[in-house]
Backbone bond lengths (Angstrom), bond angles and torsions (degrees), N, CA, C in turn:
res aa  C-N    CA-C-N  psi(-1)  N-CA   C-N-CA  omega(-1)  CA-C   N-CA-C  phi
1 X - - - 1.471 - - 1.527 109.19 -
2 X 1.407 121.32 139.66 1.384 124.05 -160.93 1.683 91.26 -79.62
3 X 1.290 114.00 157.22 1.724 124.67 179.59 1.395 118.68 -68.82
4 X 0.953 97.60 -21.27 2.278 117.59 172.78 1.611 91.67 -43.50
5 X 1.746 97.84 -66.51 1.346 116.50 -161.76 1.633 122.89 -72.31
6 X 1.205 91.93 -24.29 1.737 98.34 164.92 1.447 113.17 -72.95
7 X 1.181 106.61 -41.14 1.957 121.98 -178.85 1.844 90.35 -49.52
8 X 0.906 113.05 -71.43 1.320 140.68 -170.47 1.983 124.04 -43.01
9 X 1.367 84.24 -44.91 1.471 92.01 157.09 1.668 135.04 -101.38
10 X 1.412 103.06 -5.95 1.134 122.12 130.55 1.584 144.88 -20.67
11 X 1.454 103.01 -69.14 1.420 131.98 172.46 1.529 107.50 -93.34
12 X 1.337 111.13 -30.66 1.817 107.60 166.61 2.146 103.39 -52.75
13 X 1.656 106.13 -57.07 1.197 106.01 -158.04 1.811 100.60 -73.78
14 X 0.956 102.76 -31.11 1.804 97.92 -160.38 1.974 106.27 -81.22
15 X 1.542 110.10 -7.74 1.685 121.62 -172.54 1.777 87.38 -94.20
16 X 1.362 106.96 -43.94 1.884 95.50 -171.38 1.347 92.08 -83.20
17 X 1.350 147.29 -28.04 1.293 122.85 171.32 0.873 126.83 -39.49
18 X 1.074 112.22 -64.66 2.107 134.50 157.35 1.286 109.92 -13.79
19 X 1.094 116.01 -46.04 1.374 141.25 -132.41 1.980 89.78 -96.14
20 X 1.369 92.77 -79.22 1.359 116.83 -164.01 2.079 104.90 -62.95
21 X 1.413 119.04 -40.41 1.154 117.72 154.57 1.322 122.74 -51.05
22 X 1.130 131.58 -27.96 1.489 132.38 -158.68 1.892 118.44 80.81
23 X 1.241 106.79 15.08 1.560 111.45 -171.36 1.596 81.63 -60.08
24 X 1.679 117.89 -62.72 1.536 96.99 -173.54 1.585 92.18 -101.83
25 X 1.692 83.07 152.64 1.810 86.57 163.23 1.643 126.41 -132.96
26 X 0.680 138.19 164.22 1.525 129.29 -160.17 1.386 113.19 -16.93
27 X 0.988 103.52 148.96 1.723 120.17 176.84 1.773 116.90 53.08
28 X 1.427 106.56 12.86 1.144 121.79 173.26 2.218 108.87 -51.99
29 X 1.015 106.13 139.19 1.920 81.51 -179.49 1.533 95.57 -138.03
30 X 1.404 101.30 131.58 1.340 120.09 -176.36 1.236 118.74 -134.45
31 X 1.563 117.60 133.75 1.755 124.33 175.32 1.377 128.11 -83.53
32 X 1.265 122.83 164.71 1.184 118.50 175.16 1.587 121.08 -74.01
33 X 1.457 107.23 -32.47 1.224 122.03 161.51 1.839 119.96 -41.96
34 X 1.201 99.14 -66.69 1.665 123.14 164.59 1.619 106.55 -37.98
35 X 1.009 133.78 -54.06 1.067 124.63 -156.17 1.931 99.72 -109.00
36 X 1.649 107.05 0.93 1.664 90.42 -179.25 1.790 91.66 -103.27
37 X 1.516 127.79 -15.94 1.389 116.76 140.25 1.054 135.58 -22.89
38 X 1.722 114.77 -71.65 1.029 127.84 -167.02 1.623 106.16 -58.35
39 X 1.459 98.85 -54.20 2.022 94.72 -166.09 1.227 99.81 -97.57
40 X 1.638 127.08 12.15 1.934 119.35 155.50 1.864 92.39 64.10
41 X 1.225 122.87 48.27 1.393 132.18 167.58 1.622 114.25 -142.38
42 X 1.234 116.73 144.98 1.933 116.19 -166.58 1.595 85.56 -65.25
43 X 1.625 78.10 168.34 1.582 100.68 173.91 1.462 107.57 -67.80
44 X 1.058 136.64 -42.76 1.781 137.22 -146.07 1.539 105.69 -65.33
45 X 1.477 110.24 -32.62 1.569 103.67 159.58 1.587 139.66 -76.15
46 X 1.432 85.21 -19.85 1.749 100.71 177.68 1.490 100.30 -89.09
47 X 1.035 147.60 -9.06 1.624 148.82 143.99 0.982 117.78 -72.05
48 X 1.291 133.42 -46.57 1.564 106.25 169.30 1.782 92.80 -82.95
49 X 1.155 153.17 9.66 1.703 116.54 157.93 1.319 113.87 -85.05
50 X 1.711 107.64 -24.18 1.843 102.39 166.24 1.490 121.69 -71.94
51 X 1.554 126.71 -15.87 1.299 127.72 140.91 1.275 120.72 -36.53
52 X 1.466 129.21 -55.31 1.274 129.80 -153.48 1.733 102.82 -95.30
53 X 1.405 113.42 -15.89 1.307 122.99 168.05 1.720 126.66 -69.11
54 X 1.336 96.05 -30.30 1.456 127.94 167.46 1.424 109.65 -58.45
55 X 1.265 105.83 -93.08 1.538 113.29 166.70 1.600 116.69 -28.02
56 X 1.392 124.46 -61.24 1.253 116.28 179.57 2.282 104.60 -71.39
57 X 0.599 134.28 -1.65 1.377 138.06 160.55 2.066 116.54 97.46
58 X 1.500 94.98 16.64 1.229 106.72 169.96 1.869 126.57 -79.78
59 X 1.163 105.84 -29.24 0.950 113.65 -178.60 2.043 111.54 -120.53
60 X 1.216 122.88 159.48 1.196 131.29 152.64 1.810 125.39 -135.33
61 X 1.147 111.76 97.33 1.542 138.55 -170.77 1.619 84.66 -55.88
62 X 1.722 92.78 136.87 1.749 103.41 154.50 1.606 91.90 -139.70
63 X 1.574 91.03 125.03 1.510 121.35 164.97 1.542 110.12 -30.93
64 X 1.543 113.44 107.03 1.367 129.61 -168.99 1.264 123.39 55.25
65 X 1.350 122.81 -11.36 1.480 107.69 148.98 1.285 149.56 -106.25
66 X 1.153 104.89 15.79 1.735 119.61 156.60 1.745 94.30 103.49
67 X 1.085 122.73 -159.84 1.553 111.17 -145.29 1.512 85.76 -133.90
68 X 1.611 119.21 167.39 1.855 133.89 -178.91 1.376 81.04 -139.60
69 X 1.412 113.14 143.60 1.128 146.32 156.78 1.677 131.55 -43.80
70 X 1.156 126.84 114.01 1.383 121.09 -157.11 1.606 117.45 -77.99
71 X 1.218 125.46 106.70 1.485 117.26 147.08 1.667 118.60 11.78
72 X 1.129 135.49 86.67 1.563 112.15 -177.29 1.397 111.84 -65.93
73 X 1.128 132.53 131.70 1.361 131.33 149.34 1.583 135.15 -39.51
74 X 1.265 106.91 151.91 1.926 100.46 -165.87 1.599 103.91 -156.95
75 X 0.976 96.84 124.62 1.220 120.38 -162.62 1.926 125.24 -60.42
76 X 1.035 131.31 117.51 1.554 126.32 -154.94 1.456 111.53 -30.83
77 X 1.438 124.52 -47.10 1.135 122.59 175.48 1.852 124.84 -58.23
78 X 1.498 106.96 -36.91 1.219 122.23 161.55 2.242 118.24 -66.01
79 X 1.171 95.21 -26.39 1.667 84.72 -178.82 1.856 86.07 -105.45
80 X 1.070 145.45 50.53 1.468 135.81 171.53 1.550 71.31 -127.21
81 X 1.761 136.08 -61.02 1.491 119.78 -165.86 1.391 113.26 -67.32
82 X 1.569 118.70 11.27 1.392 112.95 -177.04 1.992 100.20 -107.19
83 X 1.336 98.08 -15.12 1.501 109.93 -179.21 1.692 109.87 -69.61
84 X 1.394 84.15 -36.16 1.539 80.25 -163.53 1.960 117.54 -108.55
85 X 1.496 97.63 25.24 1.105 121.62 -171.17 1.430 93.36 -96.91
86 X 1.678 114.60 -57.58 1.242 136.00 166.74 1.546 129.95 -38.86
87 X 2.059 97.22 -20.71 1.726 107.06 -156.93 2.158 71.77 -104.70
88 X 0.922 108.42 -43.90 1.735 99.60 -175.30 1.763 111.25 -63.04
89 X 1.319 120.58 -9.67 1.142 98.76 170.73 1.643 111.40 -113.13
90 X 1.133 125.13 11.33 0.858 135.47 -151.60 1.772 92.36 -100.45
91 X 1.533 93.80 -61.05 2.068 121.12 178.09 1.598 79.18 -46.24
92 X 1.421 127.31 -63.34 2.015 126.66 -135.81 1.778 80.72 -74.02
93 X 1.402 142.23 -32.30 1.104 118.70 -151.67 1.857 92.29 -98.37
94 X 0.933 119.70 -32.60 2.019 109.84 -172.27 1.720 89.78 -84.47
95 X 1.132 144.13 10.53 1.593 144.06 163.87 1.702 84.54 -88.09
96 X 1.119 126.91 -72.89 1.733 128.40 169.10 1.008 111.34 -10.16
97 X 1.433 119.65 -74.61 1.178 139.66 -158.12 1.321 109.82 -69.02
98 X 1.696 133.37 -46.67 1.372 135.42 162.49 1.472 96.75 -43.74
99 X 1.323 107.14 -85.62 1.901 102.32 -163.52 0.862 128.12 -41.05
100 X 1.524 127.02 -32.69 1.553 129.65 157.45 1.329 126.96 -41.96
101 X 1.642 114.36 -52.49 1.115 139.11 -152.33 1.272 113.97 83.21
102 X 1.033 157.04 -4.26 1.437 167.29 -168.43 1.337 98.46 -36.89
103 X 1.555 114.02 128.49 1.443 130.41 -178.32 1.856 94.51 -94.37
104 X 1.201 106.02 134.05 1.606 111.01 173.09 1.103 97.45 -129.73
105 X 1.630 112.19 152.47 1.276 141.19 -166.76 1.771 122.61 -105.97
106 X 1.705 90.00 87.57 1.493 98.55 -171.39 1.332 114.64 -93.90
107 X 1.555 121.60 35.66 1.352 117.08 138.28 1.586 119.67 -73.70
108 X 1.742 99.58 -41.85 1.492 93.65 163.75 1.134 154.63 -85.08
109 X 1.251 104.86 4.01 1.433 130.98 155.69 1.922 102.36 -82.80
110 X 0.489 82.69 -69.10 1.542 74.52 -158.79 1.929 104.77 -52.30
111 X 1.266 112.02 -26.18 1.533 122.07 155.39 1.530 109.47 -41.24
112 X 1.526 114.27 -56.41 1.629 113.74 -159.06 1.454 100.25 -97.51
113 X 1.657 124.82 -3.50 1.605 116.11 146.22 1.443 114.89 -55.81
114 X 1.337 100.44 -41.72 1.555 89.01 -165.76 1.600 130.33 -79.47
115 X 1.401 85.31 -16.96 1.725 112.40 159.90 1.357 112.99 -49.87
116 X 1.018 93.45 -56.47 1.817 108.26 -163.32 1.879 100.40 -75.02
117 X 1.101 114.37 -40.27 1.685 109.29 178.87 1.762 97.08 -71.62
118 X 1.393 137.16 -42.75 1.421 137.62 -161.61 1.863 74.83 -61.17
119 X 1.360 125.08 -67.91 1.914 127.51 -129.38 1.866 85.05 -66.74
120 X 1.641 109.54 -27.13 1.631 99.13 -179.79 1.385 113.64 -67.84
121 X 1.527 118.18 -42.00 1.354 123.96 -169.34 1.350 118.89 -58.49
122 X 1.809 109.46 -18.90 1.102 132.44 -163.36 1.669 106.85 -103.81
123 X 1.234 122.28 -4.82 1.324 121.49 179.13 1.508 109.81 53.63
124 X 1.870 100.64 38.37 1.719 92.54 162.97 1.838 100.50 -129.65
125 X 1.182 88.66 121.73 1.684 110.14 -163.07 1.540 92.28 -82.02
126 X 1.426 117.63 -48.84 1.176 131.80 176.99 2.047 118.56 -30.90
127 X 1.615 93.02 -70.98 1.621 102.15 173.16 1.278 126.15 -69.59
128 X 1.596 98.23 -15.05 1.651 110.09 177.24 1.624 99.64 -65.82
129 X 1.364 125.61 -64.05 1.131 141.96 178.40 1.693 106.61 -39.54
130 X 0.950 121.02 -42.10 1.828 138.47 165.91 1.443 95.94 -44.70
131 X 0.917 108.80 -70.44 1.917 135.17 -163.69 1.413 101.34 -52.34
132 X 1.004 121.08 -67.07 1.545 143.05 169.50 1.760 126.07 -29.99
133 X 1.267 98.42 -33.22 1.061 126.04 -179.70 1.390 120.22 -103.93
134 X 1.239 112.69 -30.24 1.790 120.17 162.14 1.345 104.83 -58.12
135 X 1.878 104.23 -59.07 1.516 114.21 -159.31 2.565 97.61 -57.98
136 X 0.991 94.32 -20.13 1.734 98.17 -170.95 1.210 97.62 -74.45
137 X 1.388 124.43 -45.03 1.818 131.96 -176.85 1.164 99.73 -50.95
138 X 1.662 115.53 -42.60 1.880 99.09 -152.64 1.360 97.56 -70.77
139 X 1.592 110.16 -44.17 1.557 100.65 -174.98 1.509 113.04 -55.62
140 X 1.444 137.71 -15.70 1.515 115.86 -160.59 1.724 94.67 -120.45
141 X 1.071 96.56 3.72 1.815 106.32 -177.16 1.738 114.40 -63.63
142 X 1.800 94.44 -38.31 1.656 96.88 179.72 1.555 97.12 -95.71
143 X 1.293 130.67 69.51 1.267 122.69 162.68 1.558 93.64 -140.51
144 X 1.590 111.57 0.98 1.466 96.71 -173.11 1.487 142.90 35.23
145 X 1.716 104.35 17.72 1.590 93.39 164.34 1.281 110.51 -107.38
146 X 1.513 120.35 134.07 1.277 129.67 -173.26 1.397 106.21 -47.14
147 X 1.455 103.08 -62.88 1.628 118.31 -161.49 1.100 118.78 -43.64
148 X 1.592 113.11 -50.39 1.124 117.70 -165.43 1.312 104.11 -71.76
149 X 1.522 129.57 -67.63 1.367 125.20 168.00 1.128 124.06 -32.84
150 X 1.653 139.75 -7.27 1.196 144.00 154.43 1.331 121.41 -83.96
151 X 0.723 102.44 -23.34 1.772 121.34 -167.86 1.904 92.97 -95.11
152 X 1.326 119.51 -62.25 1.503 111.82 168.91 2.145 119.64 -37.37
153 X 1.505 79.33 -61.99 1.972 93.74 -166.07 1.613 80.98 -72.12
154 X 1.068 155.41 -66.26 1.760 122.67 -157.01 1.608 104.64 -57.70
155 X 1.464 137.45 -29.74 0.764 140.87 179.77 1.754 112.01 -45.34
156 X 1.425 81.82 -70.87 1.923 116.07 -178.36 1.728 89.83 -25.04
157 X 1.478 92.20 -67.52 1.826 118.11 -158.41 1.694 90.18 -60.98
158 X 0.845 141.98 -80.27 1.442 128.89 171.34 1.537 128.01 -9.28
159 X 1.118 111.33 -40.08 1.876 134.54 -178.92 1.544 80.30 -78.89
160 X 1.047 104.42 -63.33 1.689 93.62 -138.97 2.072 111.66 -83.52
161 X 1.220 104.49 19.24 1.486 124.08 -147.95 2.219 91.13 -124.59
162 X 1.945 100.78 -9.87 1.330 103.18 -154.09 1.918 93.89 -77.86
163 X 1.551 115.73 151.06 1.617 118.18 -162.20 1.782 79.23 -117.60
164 X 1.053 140.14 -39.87 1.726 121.73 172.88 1.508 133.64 -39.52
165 X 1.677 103.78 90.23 1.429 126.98 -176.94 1.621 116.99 -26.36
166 X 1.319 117.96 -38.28 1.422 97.69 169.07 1.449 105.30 -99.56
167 X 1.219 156.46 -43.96 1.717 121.10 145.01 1.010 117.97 45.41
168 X 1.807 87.55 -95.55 1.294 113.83 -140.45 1.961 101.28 -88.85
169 X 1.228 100.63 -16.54 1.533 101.69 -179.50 1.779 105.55 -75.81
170 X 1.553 109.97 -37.98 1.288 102.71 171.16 1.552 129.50 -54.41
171 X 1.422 94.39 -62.70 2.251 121.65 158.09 1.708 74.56 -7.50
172 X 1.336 96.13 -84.23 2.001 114.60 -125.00 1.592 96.44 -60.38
173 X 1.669 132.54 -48.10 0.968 123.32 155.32 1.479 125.13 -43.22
174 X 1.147 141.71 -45.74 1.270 122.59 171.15 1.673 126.57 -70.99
175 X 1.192 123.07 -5.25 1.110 120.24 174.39 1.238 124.05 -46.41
176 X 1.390 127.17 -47.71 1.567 115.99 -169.63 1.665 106.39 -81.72
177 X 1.434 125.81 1.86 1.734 137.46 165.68 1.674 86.94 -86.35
178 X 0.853 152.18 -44.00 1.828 152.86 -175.25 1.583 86.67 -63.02
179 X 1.092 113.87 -95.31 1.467 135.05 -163.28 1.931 94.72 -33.45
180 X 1.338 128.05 -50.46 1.834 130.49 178.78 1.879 94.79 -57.12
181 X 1.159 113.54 -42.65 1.606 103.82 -162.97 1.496 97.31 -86.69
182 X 1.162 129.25 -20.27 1.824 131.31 -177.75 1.562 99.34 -60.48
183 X 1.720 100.31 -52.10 1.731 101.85 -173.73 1.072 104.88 -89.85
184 X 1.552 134.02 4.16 1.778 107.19 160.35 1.712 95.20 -95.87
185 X 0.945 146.71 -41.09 1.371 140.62 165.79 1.598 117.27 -27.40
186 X 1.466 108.14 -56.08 1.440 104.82 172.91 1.672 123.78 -83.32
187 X 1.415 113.20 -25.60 1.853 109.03 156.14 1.608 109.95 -48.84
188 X 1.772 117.49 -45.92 1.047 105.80 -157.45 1.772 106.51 -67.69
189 X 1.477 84.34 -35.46 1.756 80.59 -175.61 1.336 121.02 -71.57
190 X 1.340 138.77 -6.04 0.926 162.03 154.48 1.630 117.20 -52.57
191 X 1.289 126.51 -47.48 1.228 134.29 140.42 1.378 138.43 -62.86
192 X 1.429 113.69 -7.40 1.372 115.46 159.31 1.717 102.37 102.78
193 X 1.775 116.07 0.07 0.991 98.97 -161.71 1.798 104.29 -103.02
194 X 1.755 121.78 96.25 1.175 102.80 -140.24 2.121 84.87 -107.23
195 X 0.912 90.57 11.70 1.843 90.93 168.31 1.445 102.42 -73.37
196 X 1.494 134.75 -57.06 1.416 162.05 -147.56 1.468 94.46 -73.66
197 X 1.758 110.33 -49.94 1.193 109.67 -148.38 2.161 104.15 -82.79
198 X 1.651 82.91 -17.19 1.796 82.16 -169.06 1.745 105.93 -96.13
199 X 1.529 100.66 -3.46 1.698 108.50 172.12 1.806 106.88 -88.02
200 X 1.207 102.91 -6.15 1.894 111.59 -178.87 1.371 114.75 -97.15
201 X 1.578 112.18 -18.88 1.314 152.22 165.67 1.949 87.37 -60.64
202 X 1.040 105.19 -84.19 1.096 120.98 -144.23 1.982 99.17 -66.93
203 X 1.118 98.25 -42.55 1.796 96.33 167.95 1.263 118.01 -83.22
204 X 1.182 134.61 -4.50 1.650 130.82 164.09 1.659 99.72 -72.73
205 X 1.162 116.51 -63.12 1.555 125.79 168.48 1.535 112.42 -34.44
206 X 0.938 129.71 -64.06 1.828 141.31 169.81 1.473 111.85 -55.64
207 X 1.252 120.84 -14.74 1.632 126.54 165.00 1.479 113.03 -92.77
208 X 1.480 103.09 -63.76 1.619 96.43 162.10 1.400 126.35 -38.27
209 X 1.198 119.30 -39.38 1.373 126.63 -169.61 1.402 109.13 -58.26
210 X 1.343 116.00 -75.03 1.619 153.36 170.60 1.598 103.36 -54.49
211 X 0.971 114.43 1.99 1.892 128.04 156.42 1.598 122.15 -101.07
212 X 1.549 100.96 -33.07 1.250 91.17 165.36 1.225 118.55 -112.16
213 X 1.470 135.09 3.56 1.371 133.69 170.73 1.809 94.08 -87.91
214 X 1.122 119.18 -26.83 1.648 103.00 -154.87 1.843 100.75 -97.52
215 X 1.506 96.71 -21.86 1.585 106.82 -153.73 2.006 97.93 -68.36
């Protein structure tokens, strides 16, 4: 095998290592320069292995500035157990919120509905997805545990971060059925009725689900 190609698979195996360990993890951004340092080999092999990283969906190259790390993809059955990971903390935090008594602030909720219906009207899926994710904070914000609210929103951001064309065609169609159950969720809570509101929780989640496993 010519030495190009040894160089080459070289920097193929030691960039998906990275990769596949989690040394980098999404949106990580790395040069060709950077990495012909590191393993003391020219660039021309470490460009074509970030080619071949590309193609296989590990990497995404930007023209002269070296490549960020790809989002892994996950499979419908795998983002329905991320839905409903999301719907159990979601139910455990408005059960919180009853027993506490915790007063929530449905100017701002009902503010970041209206956000979220303007970013649809607007055909930006993108800020909607922004929006979406504020409106999830407020609810887990008065429970004051870091973790969990970290552990929820990287989740969220994971879903919503996914590049698989039918995904995201399903996602984007269901949004304005998301956006109907957001505002009966927050009327309900608004009325005090927070049994109603975490069982509306729980069937928006069971539609989404059965939209993207069935769709």
């Amino acid at each position: 095998m010519p030495r190009s190609k040894n160089l080459e698979k070289v920097a193929y195996h030691y960039l998906k290592e990275q990769i596949q360990s989690k040394e980098w993890l999404p949106q990580t951004h790395i040069t060709e320069q950077k990495i012909s340092t590191c393993l003391g080999i020219s660039r021309t092999p470490i460009r074509n292995a970030f080619l071949k990283l590309q193609e296989e969906g590990y990497l995404t190259i930007i023209p002269h500035k070296g490549a960020v790390v790809t989002e892994p993809k996950i499979k419908f059955k795998e983002y329905a157990d991320r839905l409903e990971y999301i719907e159990l903390m979601i139910v455990h935090q408005l059960h919180f919120i009853e027993l506490k008594e915790i007063q929530l602030d449905f100017r701002e909720l009902d503010c970041m509905l209206n956000q979220m219906i303007a970013c649809i009207e607007q055909g930006d899926s993108q800020l909607y997805n922004e929006k979406e994710r504020q409106l999830i904070r407020i609810f887990l914000q008065s429970g004051k545990n870091d973790y969990m609210m970290s552990s929820v929103m990287d989740t969220i951001r994971s879903l919503h971060q996914q590049k698989d064309s039918e995904l995201v065609y399903v996602l984007k169609k269901n949004i304005p059925k998301k956006i109907h159950h957001y505002s009966l969720i927050v009327d309900l809570l608004r009325e005090g009725q927070f049994g109603l509101s975490r069982k509306q929780v729980r069937i928006a989640v069971n539609q989404l689900v059965l939209s993207v496993l069935n769709d």
